[in-house]
NUTORMAR-89702 format. One record per residue: x, z, y of N, C-alpha, C in turn; residue in three letters. Coordinates in steps of 0.1 Angstrom, whole numbers, padded with zeros to 4 digits, always signed. Layout:
BEGIN
XZYXZYXZYALA...
//
This chain:
BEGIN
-0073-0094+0052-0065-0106+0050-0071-0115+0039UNK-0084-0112+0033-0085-0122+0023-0092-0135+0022UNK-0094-0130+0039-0103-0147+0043-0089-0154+0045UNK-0077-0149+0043-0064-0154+0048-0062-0165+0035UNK-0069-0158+0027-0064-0166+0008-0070-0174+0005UNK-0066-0186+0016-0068-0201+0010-0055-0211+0022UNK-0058-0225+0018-0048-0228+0024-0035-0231+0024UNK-0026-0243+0024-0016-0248+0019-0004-0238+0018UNK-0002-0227+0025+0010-0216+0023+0005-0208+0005UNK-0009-0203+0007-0015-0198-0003-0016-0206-0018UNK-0017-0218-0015-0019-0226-0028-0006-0229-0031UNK+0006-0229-0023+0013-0235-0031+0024-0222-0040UNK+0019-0210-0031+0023-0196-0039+0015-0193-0052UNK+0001-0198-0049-0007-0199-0065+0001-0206-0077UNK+0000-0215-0069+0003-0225-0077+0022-0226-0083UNK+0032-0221-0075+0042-0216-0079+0039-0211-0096UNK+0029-0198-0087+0027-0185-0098+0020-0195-0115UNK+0017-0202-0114+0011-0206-0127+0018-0215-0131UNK+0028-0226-0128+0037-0239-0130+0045-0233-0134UNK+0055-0223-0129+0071-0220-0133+0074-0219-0148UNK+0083-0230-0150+0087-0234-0167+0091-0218-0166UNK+0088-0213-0179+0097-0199-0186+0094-0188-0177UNK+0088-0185-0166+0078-0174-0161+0069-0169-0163UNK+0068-0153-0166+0054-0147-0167+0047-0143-0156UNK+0041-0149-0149+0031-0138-0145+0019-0137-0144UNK+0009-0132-0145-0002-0125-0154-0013-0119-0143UNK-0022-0119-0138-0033-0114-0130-0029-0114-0115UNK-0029-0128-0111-0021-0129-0097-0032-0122-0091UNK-0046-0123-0089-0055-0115-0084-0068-0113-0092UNK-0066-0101-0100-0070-0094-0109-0087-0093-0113UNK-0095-0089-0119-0106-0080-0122-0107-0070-0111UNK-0092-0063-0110-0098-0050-0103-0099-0047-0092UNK-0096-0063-0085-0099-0066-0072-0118-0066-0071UNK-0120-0070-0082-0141-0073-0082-0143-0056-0082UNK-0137-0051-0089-0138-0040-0094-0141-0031-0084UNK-0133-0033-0068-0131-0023-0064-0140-0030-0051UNK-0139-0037-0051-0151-0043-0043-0166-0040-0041UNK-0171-0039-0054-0180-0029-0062-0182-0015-0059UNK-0170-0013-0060-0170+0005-0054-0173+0005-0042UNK-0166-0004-0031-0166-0003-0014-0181-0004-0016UNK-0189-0015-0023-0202-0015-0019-0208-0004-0020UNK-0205+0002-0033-0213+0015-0032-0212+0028-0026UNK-0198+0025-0024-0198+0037-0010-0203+0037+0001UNK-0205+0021+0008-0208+0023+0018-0225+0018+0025UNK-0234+0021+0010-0246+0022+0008-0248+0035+0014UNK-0247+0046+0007-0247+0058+0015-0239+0064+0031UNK-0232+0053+0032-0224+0058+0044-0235+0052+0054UNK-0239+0041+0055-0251+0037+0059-0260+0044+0065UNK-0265+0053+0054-0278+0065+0054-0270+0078+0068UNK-0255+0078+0064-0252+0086+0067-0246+0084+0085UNK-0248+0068+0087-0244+0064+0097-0259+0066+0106UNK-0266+0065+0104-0278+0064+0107-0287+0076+0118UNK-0276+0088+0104-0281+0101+0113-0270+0109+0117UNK-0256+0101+0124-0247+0107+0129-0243+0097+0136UNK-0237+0097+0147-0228+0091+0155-0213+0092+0152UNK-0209+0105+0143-0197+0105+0141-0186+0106+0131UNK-0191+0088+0127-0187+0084+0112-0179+0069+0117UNK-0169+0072+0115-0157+0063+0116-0157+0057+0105UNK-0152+0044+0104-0151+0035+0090-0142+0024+0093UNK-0129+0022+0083-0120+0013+0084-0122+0001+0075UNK-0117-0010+0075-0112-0018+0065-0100-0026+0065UNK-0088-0021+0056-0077-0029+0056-0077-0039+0044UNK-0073-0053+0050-0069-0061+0034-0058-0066+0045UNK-0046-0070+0029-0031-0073+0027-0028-0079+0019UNK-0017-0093+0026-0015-0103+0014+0002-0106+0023UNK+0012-0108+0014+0025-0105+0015+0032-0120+0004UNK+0039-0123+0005+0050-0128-0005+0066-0125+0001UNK+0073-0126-0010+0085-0122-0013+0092-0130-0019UNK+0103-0140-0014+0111-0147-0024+0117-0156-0016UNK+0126-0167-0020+0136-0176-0017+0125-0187-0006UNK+0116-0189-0016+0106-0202-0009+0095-0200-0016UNK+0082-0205-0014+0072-0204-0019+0066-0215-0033UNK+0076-0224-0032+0071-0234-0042+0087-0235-0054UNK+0097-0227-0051+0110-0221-0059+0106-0211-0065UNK+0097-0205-0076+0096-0188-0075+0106-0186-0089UNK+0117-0175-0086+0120-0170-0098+0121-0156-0098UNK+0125-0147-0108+0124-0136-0108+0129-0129-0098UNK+0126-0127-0087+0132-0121-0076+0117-0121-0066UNK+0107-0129-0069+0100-0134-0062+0088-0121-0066UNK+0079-0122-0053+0073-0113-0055+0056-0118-0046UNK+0044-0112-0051+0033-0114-0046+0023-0102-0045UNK+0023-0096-0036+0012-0086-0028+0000-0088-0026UNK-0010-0079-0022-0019-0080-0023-0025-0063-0023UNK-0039-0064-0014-0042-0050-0011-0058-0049-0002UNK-0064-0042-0010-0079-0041-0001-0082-0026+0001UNK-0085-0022+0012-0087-0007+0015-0098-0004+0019UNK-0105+0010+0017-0120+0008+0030-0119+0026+0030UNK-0117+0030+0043-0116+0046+0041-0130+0051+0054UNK-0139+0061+0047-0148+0066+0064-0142+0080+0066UNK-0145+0082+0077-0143+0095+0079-0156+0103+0086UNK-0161+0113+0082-0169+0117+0090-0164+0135+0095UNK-0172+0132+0107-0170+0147+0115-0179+0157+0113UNK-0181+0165+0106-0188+0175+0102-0188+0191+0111UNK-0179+0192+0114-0177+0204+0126-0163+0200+0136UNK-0165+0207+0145-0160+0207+0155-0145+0205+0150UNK-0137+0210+0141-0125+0214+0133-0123+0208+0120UNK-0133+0200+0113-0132+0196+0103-0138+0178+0103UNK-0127+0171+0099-0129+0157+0095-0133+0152+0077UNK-0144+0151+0068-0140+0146+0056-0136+0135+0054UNK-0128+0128+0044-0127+0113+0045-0127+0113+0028UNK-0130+0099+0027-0137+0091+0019-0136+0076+0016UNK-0129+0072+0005-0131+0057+0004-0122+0053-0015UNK-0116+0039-0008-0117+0033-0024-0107+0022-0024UNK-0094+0021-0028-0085+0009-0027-0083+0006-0038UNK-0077-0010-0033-0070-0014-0047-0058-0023-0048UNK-0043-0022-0050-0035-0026-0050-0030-0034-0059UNK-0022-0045-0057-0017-0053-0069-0002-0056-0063UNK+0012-0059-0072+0020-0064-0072+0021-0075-0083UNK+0025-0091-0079+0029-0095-0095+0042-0099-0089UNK+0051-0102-0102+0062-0106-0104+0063-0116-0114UNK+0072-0129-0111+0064-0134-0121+0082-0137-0126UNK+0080-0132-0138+0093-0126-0148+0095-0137-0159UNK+0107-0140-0162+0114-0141-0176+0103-0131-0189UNK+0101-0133-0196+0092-0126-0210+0102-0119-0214UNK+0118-0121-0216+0121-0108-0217+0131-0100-0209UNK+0123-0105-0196+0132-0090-0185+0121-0081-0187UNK+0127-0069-0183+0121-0056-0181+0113-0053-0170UNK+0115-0063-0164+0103-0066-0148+0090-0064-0151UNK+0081-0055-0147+0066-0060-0151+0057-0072-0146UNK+0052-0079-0156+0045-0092-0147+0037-0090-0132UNK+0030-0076-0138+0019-0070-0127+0020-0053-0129UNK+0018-0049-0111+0016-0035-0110+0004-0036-0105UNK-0005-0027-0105-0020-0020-0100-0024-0012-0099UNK-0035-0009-0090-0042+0006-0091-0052+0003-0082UNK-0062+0006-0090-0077+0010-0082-0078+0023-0081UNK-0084+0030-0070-0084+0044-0068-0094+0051-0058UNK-0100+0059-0059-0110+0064-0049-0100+0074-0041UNK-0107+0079-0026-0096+0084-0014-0105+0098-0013UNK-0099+0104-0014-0111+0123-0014-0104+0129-0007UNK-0106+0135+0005-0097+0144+0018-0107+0148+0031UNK-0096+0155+0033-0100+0160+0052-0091+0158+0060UNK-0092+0166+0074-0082+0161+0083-0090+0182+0092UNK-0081+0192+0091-0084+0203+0097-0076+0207+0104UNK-0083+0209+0118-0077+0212+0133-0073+0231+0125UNK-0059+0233+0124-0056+0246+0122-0061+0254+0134UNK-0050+0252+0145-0052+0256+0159-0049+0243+0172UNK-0049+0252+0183-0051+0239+0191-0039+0228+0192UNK-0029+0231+0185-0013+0219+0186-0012+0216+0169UNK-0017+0226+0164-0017+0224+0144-0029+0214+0141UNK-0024+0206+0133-0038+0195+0124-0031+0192+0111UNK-0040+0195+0103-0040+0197+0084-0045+0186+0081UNK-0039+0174+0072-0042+0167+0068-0041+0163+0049UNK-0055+0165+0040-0050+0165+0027-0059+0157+0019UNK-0051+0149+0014-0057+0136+0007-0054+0135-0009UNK-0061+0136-0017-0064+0130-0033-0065+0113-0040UNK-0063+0106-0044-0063+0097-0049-0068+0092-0064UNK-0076+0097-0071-0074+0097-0081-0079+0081-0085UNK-0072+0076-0097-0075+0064-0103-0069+0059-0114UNK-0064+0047-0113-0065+0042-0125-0048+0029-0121UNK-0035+0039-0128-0023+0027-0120-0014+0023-0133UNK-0017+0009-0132-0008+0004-0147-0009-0010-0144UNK-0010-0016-0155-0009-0031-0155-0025-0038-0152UNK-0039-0022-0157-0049-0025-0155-0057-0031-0167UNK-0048-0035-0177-0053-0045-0194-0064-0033-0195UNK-0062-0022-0193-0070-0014-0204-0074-0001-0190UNK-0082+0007-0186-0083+0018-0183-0090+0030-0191UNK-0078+0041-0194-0078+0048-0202-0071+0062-0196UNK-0067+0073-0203-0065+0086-0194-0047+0086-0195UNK-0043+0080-0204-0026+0079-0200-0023+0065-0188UNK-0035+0062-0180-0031+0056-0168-0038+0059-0154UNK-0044+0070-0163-0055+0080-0148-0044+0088-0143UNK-0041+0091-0128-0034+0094-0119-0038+0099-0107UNK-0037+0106-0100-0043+0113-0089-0033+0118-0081UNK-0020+0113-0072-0012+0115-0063-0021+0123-0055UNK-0012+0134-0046-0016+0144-0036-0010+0144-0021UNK-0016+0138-0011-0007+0137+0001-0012+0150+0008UNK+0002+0158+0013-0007+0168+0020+0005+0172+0038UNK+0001+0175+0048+0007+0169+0059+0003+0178+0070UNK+0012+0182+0082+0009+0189+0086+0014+0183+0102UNK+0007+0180+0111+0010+0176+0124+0012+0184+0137UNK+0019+0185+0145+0022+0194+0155+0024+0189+0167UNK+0015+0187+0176+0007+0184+0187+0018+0188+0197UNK+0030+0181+0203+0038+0185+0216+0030+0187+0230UNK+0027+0169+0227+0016+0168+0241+0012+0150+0239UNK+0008+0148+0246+0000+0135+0245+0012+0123+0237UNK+0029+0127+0240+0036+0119+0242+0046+0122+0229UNK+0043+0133+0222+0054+0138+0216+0044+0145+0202UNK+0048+0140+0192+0038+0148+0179+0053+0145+0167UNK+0054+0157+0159+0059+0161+0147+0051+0159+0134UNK+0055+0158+0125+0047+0155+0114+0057+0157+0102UNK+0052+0169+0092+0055+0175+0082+0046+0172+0067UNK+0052+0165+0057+0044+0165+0046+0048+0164+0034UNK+0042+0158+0025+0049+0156+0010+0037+0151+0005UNK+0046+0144-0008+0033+0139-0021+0037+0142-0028UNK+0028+0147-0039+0030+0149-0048+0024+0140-0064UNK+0033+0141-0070+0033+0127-0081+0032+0135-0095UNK+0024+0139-0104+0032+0146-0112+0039+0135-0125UNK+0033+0124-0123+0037+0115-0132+0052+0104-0127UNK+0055+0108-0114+0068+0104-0111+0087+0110-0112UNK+0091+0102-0117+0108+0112-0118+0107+0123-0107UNK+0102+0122-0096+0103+0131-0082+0092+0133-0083UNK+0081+0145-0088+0070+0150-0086+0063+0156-0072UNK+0076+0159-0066+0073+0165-0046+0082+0159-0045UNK+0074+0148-0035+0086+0143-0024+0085+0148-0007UNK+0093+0154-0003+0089+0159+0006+0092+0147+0023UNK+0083+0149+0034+0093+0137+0044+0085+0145+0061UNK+0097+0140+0066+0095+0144+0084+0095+0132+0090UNK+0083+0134+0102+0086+0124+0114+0082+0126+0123UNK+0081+0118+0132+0083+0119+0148+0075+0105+0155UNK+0068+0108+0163+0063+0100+0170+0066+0104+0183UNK+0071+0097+0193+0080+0096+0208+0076+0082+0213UNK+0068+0088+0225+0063+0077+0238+0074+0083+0247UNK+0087+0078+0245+0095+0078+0256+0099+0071+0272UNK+0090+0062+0272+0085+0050+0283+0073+0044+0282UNK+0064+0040+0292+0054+0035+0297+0050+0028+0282UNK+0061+0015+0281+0058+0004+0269+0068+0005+0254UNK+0072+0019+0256+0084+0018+0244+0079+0031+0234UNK+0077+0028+0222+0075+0047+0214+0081+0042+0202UNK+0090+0052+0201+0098+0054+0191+0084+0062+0178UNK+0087+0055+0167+0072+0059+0158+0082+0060+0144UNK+0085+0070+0141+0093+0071+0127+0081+0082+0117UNK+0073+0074+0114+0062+0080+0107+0064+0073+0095UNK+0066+0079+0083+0066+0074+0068+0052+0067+0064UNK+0048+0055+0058+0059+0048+0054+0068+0038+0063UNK+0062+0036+0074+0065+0024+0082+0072+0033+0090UNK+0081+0034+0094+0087+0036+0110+0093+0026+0116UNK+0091+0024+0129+0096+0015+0134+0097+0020+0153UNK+0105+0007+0158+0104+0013+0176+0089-0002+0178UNK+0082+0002+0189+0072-0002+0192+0076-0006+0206UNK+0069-0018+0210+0069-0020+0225+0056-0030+0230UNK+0049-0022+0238+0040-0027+0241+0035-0037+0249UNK+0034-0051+0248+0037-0058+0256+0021-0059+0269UNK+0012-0058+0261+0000-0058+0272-0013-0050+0265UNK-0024-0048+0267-0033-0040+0259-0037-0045+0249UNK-0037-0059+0243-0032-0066+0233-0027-0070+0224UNK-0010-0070+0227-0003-0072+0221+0007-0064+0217UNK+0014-0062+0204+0022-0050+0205+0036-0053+0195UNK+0050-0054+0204+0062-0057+0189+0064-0048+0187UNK+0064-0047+0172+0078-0039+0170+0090-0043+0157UNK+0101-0032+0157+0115-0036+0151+0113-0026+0138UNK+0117-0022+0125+0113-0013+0113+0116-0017+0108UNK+0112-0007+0095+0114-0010+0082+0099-0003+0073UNK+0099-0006+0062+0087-0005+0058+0089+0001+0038UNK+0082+0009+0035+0085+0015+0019+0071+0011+0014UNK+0074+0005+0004+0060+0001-0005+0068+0012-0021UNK+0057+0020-0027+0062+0027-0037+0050+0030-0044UNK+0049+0037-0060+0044+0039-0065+0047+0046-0084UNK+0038+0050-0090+0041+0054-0105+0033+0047-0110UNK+0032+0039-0121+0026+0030-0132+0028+0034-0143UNK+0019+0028-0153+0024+0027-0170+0018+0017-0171UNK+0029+0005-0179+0028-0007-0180+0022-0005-0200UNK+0020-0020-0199+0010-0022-0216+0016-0016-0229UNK+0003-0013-0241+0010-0006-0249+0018-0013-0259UNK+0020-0027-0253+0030-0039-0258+0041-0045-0253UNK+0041-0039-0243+0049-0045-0229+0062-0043-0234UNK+0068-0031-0241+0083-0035-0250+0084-0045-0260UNK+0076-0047-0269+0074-0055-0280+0078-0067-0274UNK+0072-0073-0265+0070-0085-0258+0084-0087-0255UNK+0091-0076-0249+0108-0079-0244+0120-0075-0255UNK+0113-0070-0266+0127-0066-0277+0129-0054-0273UNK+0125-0048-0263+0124-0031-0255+0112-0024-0266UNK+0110-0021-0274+0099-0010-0283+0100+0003-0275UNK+0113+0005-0266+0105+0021-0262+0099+0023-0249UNK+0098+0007-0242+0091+0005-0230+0076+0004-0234UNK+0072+0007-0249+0058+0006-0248+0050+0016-0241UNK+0042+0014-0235+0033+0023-0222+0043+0035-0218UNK+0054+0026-0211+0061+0037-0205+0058+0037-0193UNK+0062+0047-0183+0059+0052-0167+0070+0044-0161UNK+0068+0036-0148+0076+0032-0140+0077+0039-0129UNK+0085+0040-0120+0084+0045-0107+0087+0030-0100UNK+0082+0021-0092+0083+0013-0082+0088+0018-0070UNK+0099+0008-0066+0102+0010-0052+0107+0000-0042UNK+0103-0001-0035+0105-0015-0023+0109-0009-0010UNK+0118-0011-0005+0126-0012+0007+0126-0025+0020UNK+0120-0023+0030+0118-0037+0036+0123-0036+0055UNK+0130-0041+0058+0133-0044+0070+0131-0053+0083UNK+0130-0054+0094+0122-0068+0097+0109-0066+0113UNK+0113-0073+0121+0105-0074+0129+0086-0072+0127UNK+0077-0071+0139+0065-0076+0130+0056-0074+0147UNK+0048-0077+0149+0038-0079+0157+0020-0070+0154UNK+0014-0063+0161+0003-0062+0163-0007-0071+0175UNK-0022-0077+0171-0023-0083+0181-0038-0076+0178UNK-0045-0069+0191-0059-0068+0189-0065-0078+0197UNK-0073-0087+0186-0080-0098+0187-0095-0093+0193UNK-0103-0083+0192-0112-0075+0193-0109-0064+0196UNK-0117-0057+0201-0119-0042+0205-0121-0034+0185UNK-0124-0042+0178-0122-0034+0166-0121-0043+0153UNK-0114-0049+0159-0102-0059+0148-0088-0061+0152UNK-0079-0059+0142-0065-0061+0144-0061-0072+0137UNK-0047-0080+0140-0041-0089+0128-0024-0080+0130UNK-0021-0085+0122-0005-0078+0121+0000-0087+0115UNK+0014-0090+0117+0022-0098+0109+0035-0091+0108UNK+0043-0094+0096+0056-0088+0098+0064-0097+0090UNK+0079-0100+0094+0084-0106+0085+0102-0103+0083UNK+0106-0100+0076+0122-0097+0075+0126-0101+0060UNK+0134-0087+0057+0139-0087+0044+0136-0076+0034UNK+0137-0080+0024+0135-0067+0014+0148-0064+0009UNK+0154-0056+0010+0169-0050+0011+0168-0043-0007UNK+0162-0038-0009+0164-0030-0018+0147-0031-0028UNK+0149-0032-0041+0133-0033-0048+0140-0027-0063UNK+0135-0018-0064+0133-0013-0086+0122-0009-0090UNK+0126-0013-0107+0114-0004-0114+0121+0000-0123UNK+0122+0012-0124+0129+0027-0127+0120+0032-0139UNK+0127+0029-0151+0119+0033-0163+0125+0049-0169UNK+0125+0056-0158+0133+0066-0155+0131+0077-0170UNK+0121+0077-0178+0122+0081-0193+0129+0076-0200UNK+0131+0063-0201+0138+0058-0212+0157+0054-0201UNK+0160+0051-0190+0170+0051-0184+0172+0039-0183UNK+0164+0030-0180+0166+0012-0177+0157+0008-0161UNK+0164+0004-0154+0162+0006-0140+0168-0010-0134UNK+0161-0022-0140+0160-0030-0133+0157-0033-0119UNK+0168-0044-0110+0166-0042-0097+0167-0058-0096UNK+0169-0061-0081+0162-0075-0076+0173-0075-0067UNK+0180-0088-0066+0183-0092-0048+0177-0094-0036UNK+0182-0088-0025+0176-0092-0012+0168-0107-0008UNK+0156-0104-0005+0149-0119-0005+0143-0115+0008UNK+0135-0126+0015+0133-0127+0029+0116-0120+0022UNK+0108-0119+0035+0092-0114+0031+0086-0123+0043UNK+0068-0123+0044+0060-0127+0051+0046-0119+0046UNK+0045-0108+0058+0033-0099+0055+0023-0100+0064UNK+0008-0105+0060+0005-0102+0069-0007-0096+0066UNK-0015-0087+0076-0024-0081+0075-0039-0080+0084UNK-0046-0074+0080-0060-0069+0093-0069-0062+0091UNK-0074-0052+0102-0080-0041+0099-0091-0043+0111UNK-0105-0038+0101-0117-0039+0112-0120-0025+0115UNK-0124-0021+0123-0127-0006+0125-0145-0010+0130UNK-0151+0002+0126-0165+0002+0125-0171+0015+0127UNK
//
């Protein structure tokens, strides 16, 4: 989506972000966006070499760009701006074993009052270290690492190094019917195992019920092309914001304290494959529910319901 970031919807959300009398917000699109861009390159120097003498090396690229709020040229603290670059490969090394490999980097800003407890900006650059192992013929093992770097990003240091654990377990009905068992694990979040189930159901030719975390939603296919569907969507995460970020609000014990983020979102949205190995996706509703949960110190600022516009695209390679 970041050829998406330019253009009168885009400028005038920039431009919100930097005008609003008495608003903070702070690295609408960061360093660690260059930063991680840098990494993709150098990961996929060698994937290269490795493409070269395998056929069976899959490679994604997701970027995501979202806003959240009343209107785009209104922003107050309610308002919100996304943003997101992904690049994951996988390669097939045996018959039963998938490794994967890659490097994201996420940003939220908010652009806050100086002394709400809102953070101006969330972040995280991160490398992706996992497999994907066929147990038996209906069993498939899925376990993924993240380790990185998730805070406000001012500084990268070891009280903002982090390494979430996704680990997952799938169970093969039949072409039309798959189960899905997993958890993550956070140790730096109030909930260190979160555990979650879902279900994926092709119940009709054009209809599959898809309640797979984070996104579940009902899907309907309209042609080999096109695809709606109806959901809701969880954006979440754990941070530690700056070692001044209380000072700044009259809060002294929010200095480099841990947040837990959480966003709740509801809302139609569309897939369209424009290519045989490019997607666009759009989605748009509401965000029903959003905090940041300073769950050490017990101050758990929250937001009203605001409308969203997400949209996204992925190249496969």
């Amino acid at each position: 989506m970041y050829p998406l970031l330019s253009g009168p919807v885009f400028k005038s959300i920039t431009g919100a972000c930097a005008n609003t009398k008495g608003i903070y917000m702070k690295n609408c699109f960061p360093s660690a966006f260059c930063l991680t861009t840098l990494l993709i390159v150098l990961l996929i120097m060698p994937v290269r070499v490795l493409a070269a003498e395998s056929k069976d090396l899959f490679q994604v690229v997701d970027v995501e760009l979202g806003y959240a709020g009343q209107t785009a040229t209104q922003v107050d603290n309610s308002s919100e701006l996304n943003a997101s670059l992904k690049y994951a490969a996988s390669l097939q090394v045996s018959k039963d074993l998938l490794l994967l490999f890659g490097a994201e980097w996420r940003s939220f800003s908010f652009p806050t009052p100086r002394a709400s407890a809102v953070p101006a900006s969330l972040q995280q650059v991160n490398t992706i270290v996992g497999f994907d192992y066929q147990l038996a013929e209906q069993w498939l093992m899925h376990a993924e690492v993240q380790p990185g770097f998730y805070g406000d990003l001012s500084r990268f240091d070891g009280r903002r190094f982090n390494a979430p654990l996704m680990l997952g377990f799938v169970y093969l009905v039949d072409a039309d019917l798959q189960w899905a068992f997993g958890l993550r694990v956070d140790v730096r979040s109030q909930y260190p195992v979160f555990p979650a189930v879902g279900v994926r159901w092709k119940f009709a030719d054009l209809w599959t019920l898809n309640l797979m975390l984070p996104n579940p939603r009902l899907e309907y296919d309209v042609n080999d092309k096109l695809q709606l569907n109806l959901g809701a969507g969880i954006m979440a995460g754990t941070y530690v914001v700056g070692d001044h970020f209380g000072d700044d609000r009259g809060l002294p014990q929010l200095n480099n304290a841990t947040v837990d983020y959480t966003e709740l979102r509801v809302g139609p949205g569309l897939s369209w494959k424009v290519l045989p190995n490019l997607t666009l996706e759009a989605k748009m509703g509401y965000v029903l529910h959003r905090t940041w949960n300073f769950f050490d110190q017990d101050i758990e600022p929250g937001s009203k319901a605001v409308p969203f516009l997400q949209i996204a695209c992925q190249a496969r390679f």
